[in-house]
C-alpha positions as CSV (number, residue, x, y, z in Angstrom):
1,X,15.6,-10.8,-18.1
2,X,13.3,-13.5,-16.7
3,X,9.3,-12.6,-17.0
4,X,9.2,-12.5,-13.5
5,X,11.9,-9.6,-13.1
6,X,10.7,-7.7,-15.8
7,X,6.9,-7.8,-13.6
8,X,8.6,-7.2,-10.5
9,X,10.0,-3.8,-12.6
10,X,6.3,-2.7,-13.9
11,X,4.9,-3.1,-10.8
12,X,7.3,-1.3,-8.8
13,X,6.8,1.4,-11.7
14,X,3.2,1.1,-11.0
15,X,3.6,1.7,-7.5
16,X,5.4,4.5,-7.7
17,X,3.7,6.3,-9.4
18,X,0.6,5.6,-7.8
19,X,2.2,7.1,-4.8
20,X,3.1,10.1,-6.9
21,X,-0.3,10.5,-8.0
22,X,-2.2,10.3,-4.7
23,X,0.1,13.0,-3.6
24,X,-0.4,15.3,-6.8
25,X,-4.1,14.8,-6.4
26,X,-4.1,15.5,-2.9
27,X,-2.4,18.4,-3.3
28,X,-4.9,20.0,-6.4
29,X,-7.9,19.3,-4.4
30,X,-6.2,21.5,-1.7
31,X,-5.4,24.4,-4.5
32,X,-8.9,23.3,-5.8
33,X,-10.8,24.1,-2.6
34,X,-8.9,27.5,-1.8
35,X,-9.7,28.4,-5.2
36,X,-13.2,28.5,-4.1
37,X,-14.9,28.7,-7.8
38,X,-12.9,25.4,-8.9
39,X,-11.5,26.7,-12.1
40,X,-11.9,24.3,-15.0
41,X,-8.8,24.1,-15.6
42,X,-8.1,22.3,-12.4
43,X,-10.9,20.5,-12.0
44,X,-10.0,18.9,-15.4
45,X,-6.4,18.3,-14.1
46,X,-7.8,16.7,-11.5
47,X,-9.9,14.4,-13.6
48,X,-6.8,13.2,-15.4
49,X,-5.0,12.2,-12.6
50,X,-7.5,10.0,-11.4
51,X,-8.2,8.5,-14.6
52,X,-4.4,7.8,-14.6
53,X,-4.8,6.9,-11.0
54,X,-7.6,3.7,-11.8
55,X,-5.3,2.6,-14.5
56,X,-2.2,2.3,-12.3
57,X,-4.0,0.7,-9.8
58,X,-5.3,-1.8,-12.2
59,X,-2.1,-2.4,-13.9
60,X,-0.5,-3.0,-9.9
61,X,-3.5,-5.3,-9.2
62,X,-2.7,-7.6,-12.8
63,X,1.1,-7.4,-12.4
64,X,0.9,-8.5,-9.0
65,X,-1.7,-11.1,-9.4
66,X,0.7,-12.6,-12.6
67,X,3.7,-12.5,-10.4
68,X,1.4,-14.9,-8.2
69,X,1.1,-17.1,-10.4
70,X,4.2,-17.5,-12.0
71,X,5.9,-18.6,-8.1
72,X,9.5,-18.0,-7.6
């Protein structure tokens, strides 16, 4: 496979799971706020999805800004 197809693969990855993510998160900050108390154990949950969340987003941002570059 060609460096630009494998990209076009990563991203859409990226981008998918982004997607997944912003729904998972959106969701636990619903069960977070119903909770009322905000256990730990979903506030940490939470933290780890958004960590994951910046990395995606970078990692969409690169692989998009590479296939850019490389043209067609």
């Amino acid at each position: 496979m060609s460096e630009r197809v494998i990209l076009e693969v990563e991203v859409s990855s990226h981008r998918a799971r982004v997607e997944e993510i912003t729904a998972a998160l959106r969701d636990l900050e619903q069960d977070i706020t119903r909770a009322g108390d905000s256990p730990a154990k979903l506030l940490r949950a939470a933290d780890l999805l958004r960590l994951e969340l910046k990395g995606r987003e970078a990692a969409v941002q690169l692989g998009s800004a590479r296939l850019r570059m490389i043209g067609d």
